[in-house]
Biopython code that builds the backbone (N, CA, C, O; Angstrom):
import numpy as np
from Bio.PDB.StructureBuilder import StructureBuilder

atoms = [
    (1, "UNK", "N", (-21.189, 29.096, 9.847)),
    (1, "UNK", "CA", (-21.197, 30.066, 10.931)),
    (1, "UNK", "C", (-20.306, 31.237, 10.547)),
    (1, "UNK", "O", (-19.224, 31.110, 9.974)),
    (2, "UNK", "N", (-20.868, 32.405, 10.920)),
    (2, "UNK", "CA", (-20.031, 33.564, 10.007)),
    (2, "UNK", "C", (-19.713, 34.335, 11.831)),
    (2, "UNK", "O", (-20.524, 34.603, 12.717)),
    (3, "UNK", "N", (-18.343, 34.469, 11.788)),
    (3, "UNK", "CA", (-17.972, 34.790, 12.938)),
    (3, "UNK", "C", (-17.303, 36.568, 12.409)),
    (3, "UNK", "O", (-17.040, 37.041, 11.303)),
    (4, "UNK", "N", (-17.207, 37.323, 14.301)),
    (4, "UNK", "CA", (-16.804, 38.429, 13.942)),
    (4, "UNK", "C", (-15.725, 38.792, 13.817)),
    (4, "UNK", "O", (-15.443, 39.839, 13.235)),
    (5, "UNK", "N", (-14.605, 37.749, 14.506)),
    (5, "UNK", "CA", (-13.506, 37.843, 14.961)),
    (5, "UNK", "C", (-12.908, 36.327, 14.212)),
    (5, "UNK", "O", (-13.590, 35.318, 14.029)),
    (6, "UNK", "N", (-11.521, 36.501, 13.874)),
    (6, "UNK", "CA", (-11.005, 35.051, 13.567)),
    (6, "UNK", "C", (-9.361, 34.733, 13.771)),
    (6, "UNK", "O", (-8.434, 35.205, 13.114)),
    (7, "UNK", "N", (-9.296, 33.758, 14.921)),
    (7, "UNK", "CA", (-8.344, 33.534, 15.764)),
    (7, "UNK", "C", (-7.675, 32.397, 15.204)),
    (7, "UNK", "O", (-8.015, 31.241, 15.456)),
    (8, "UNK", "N", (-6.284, 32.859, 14.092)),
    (8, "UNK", "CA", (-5.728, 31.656, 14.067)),
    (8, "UNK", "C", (-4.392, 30.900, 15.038)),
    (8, "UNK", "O", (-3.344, 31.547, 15.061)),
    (9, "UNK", "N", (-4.413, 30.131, 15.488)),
    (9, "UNK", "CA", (-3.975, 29.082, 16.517)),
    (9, "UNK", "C", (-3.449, 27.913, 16.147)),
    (9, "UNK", "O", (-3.168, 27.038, 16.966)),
    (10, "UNK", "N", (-3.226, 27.768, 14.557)),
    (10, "UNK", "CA", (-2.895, 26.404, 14.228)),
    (10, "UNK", "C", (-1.368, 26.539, 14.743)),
    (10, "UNK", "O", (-0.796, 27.585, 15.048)),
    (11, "UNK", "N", (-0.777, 25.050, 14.766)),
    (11, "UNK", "CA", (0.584, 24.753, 15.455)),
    (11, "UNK", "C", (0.544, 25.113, 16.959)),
    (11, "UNK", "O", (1.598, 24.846, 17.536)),
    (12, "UNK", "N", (-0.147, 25.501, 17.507)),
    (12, "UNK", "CA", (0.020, 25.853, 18.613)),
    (12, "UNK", "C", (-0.371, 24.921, 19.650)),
    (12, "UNK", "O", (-1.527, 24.566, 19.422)),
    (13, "UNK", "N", (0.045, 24.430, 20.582)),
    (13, "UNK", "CA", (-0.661, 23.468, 21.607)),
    (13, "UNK", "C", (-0.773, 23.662, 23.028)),
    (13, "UNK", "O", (0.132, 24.171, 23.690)),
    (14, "UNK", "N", (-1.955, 23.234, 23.548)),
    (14, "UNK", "CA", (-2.103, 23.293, 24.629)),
    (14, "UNK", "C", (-1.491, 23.643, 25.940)),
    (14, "UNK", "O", (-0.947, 22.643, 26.410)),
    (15, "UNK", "N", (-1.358, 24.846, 26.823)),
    (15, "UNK", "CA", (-2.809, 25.753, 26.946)),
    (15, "UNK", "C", (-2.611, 26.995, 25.903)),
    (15, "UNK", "O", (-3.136, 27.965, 26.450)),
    (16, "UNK", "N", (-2.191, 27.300, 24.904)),
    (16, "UNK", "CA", (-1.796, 28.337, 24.306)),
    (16, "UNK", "C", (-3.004, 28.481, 23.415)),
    (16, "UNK", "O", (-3.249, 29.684, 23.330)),
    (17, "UNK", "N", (-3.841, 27.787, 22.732)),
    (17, "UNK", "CA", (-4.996, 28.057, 22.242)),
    (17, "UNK", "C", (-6.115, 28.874, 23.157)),
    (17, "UNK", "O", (-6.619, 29.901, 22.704)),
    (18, "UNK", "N", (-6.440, 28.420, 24.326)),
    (18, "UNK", "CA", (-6.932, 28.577, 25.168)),
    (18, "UNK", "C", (-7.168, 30.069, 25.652)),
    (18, "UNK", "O", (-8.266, 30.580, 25.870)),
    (19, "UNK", "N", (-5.687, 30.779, 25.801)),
    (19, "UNK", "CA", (-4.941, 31.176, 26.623)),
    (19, "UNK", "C", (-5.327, 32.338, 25.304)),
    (19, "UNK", "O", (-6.008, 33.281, 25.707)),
    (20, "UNK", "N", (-4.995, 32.373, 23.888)),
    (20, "UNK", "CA", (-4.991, 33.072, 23.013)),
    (20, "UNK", "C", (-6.227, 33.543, 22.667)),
    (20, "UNK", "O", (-6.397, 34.649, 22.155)),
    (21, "UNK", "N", (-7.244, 32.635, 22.959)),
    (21, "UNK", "CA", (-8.839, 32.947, 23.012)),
    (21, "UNK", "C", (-9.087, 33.903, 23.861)),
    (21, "UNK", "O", (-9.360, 35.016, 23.411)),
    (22, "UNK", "N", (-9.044, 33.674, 25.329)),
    (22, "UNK", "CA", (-9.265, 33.988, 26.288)),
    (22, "UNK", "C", (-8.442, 35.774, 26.203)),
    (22, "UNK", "O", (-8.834, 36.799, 26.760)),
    (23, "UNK", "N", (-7.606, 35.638, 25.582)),
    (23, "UNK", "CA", (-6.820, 37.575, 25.790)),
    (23, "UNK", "C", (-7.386, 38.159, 24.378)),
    (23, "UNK", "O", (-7.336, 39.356, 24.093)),
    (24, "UNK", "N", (-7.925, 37.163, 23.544)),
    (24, "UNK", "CA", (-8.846, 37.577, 22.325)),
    (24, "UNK", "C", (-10.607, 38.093, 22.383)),
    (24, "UNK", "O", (-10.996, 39.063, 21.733)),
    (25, "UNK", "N", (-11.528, 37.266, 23.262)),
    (25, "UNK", "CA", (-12.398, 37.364, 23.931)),
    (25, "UNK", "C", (-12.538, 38.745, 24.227)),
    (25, "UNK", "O", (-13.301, 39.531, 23.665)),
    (26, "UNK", "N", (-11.502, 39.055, 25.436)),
    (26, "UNK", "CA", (-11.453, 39.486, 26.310)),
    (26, "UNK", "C", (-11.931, 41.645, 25.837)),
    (26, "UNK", "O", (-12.592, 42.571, 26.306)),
    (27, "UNK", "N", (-10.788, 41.268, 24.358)),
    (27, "UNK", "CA", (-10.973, 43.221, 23.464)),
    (27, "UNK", "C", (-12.442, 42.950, 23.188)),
    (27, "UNK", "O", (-13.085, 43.994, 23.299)),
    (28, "UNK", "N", (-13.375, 41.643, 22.785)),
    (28, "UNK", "CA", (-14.667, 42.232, 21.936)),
    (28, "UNK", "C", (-15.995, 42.181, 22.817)),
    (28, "UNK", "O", (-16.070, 42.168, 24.046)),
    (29, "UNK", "N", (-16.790, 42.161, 22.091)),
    (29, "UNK", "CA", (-17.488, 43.385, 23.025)),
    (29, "UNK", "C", (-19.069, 41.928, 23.345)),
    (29, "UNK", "O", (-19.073, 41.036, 22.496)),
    (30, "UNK", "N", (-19.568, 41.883, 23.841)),
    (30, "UNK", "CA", (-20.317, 40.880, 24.267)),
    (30, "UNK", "C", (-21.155, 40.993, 23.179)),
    (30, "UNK", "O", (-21.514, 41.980, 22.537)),
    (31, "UNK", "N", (-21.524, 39.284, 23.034)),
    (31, "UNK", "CA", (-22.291, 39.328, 22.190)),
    (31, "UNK", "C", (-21.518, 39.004, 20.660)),
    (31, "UNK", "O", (-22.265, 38.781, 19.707)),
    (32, "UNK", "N", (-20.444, 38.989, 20.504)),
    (32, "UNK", "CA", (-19.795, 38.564, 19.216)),
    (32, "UNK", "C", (-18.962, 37.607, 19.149)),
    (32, "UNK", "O", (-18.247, 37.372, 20.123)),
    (33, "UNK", "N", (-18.856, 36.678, 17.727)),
    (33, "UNK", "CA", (-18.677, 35.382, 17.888)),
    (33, "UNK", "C", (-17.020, 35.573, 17.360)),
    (33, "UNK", "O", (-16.567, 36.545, 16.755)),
    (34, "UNK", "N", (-16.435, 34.588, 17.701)),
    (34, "UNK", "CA", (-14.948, 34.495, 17.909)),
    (34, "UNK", "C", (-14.596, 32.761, 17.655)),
    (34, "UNK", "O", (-14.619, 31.793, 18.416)),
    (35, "UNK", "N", (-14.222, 32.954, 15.989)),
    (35, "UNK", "CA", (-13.329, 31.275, 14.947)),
    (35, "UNK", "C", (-12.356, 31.265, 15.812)),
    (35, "UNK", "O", (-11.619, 32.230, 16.013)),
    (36, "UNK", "N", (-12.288, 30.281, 16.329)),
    (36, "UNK", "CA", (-10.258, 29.818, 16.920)),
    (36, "UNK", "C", (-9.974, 28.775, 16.041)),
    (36, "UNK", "O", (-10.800, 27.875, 15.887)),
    (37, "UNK", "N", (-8.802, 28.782, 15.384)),
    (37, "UNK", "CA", (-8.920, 28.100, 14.078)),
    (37, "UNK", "C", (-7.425, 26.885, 15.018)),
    (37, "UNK", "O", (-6.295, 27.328, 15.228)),
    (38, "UNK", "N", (-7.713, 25.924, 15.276)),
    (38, "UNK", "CA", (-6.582, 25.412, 15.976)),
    (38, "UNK", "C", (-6.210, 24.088, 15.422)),
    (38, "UNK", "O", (-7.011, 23.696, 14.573)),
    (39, "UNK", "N", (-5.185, 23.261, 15.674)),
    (39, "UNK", "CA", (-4.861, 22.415, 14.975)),
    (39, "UNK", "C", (-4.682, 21.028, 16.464)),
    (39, "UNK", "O", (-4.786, 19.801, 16.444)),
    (40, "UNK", "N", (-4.353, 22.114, 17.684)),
    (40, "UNK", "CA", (-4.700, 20.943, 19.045)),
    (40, "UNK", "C", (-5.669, 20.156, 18.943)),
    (40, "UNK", "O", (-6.789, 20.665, 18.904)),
    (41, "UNK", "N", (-5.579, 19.122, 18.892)),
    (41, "UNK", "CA", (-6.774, 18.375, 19.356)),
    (41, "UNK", "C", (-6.926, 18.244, 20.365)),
    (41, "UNK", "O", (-7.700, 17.300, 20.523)),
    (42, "UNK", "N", (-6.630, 18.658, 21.253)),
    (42, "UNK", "CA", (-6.913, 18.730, 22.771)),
    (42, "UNK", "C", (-7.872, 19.947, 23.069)),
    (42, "UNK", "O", (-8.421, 20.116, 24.158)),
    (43, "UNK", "N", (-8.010, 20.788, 21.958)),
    (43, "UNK", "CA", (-8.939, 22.069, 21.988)),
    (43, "UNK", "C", (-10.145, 21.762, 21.907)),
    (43, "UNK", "O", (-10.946, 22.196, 22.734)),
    (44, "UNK", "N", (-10.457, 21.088, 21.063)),
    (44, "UNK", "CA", (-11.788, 20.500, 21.869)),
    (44, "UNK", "C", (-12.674, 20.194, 22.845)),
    (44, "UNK", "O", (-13.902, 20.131, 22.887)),
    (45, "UNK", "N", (-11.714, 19.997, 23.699)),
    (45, "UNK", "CA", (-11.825, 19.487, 24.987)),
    (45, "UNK", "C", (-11.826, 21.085, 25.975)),
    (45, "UNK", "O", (-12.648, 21.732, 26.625)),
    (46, "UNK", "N", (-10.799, 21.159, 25.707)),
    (46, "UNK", "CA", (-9.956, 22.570, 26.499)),
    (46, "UNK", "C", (-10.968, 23.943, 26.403)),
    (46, "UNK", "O", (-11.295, 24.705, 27.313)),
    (47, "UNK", "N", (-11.292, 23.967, 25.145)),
    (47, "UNK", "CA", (-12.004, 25.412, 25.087)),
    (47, "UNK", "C", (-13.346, 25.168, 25.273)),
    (47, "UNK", "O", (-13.922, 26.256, 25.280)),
    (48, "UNK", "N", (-14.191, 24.175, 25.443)),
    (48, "UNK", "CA", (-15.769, 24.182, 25.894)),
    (48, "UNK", "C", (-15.403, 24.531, 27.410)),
    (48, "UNK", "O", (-15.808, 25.491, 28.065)),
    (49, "UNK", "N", (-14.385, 23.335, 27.867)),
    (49, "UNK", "CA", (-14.751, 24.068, 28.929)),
    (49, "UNK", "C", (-14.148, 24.832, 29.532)),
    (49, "UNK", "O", (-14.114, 24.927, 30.758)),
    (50, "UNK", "N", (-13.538, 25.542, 28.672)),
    (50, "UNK", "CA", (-12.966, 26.851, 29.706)),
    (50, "UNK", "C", (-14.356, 27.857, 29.353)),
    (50, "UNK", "O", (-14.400, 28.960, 29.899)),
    (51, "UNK", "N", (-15.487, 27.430, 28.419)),
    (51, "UNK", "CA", (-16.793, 28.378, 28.091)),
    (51, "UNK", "C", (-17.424, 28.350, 29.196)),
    (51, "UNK", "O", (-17.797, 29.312, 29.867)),
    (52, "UNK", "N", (-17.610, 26.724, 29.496)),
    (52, "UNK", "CA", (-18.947, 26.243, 30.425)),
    (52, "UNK", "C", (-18.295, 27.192, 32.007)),
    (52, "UNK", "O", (-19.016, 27.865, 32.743)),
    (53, "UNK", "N", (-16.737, 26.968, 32.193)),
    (53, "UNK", "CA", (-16.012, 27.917, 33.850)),
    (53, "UNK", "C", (-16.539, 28.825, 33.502)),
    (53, "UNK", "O", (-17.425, 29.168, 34.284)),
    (54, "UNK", "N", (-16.360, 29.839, 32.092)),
    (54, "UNK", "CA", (-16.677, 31.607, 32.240)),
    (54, "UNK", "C", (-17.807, 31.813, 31.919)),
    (54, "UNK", "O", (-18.109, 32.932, 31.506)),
    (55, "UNK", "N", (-18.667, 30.893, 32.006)),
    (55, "UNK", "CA", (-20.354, 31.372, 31.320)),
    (55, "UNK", "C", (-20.178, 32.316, 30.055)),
    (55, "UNK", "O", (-20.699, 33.426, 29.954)),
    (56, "UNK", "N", (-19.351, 31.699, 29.086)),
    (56, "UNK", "CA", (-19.675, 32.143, 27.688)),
    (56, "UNK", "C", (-19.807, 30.865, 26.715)),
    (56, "UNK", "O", (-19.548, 29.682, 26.939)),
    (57, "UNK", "N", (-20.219, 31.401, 25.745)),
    (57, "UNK", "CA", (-21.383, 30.212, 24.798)),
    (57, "UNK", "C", (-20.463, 29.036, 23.439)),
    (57, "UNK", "O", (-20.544, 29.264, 22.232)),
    (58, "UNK", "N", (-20.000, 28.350, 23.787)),
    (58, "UNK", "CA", (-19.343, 27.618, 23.178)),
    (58, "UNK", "C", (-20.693, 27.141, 21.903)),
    (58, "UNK", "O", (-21.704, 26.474, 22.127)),
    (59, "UNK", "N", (-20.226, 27.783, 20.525)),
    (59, "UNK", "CA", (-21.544, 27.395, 19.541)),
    (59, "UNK", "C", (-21.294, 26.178, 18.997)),
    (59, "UNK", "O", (-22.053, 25.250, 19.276)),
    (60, "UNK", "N", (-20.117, 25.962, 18.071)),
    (60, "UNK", "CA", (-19.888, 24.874, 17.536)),
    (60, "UNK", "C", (-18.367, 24.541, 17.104)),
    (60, "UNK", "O", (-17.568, 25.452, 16.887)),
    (61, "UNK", "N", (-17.961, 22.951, 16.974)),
    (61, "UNK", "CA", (-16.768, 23.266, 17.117)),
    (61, "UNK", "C", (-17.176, 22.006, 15.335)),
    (61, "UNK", "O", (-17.924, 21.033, 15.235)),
    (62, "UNK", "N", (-16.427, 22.569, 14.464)),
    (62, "UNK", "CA", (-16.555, 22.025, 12.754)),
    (62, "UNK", "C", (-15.047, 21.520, 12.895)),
    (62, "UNK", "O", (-14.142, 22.196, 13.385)),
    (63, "UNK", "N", (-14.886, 19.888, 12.257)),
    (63, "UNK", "CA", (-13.493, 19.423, 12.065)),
    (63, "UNK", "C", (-13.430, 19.577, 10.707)),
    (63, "UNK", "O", (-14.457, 19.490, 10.034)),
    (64, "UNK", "N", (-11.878, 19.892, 9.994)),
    (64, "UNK", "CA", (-11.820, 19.921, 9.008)),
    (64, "UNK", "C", (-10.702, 18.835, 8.543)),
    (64, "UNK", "O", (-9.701, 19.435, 8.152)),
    (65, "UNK", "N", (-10.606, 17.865, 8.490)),
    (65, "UNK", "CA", (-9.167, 16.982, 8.795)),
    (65, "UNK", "C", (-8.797, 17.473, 9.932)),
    (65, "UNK", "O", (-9.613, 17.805, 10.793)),
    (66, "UNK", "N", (-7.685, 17.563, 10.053)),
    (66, "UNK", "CA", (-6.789, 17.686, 11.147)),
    (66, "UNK", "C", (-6.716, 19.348, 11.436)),
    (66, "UNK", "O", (-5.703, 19.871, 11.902)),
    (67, "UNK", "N", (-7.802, 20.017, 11.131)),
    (67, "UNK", "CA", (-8.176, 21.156, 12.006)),
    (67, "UNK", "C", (-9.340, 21.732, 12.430)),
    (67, "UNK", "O", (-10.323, 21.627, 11.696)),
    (68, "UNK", "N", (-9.479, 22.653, 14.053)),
    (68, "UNK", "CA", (-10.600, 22.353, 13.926)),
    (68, "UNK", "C", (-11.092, 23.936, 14.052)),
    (68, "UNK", "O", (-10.209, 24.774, 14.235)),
    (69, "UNK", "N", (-12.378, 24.341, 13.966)),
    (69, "UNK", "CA", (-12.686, 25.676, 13.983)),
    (69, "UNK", "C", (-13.633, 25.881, 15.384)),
    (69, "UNK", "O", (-14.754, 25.457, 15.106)),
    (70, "UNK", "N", (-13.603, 26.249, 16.428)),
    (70, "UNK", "CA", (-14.723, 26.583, 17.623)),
    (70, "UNK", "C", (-14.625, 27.790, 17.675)),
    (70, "UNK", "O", (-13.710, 28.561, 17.966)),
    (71, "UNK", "N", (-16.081, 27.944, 17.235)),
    (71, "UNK", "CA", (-16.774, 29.275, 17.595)),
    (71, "UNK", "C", (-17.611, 29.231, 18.811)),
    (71, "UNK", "O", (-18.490, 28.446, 19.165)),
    (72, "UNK", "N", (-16.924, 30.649, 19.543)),
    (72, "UNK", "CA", (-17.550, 31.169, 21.049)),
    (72, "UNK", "C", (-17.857, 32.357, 20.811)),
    (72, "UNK", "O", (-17.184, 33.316, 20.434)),
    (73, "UNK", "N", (-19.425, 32.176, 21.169)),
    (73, "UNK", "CA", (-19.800, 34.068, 21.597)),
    (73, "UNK", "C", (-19.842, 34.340, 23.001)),
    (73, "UNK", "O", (-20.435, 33.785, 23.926)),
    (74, "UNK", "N", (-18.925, 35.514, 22.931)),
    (74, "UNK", "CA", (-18.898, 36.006, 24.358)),
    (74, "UNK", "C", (-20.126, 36.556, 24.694)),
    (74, "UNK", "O", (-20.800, 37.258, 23.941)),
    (75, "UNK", "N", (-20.409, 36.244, 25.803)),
    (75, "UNK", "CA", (-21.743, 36.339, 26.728)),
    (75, "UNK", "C", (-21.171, 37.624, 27.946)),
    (75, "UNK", "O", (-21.832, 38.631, 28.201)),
    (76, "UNK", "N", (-20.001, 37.336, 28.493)),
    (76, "UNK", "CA", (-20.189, 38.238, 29.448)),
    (76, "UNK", "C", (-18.964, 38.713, 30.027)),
    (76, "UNK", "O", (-18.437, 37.607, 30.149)),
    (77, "UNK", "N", (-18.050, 39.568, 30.507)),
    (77, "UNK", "CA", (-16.771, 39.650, 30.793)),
    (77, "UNK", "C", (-16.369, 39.045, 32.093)),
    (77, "UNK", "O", (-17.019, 39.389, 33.081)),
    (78, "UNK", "N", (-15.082, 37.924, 32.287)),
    (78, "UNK", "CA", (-14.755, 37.460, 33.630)),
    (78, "UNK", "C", (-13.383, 37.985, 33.979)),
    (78, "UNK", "O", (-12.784, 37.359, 34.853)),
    (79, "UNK", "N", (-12.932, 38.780, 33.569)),
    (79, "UNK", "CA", (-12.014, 39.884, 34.439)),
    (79, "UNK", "C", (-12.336, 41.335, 34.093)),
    (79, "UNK", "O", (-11.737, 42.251, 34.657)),
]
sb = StructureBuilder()
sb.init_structure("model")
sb.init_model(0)
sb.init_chain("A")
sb.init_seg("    ")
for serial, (resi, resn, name, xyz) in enumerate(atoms, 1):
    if name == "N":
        sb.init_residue(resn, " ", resi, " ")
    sb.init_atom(name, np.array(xyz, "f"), 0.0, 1.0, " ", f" {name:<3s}", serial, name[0])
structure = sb.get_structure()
């Protein structure tokens, strides 16, 4: 998956991945995909569904060992 934007987040834990997406999202422009490169494993969890609350498109989330990459294309602005 070749993303437009790439959000690294490793060391960081929960809600701060989230939270870093979400004010990252927020500059690009609909329609472009956004790596959160995180090392939470709780992000998994955390960032689908903070997609599925804002109706934007959670594509795929790739483990790499102990990190993981979820790519979201923003679909639509919620502030």
């Amino acid at each position: 998956m070749q993303a437009d934007v790439v959000l690294d987040a490793g060391g960081l834990v929960c809600p701060l991945p989230a939270v870093k997406m979400a004010m990252r999202l927020e500059k690009m422009e609909i329609g472009e995909v956004l790596e959160v490169i995180t090392t939470d494993e709780i992000s998994k969890v955390d960032l689908p569904l903070w997609c599925r609350q804002t109706g934007n498109e959670l594509i795929e989330i790739v483990e790499d060992g102990a990190t993981f990459h979820i790519f979201v294309r923003k679909l639509k602005k919620w502030w």
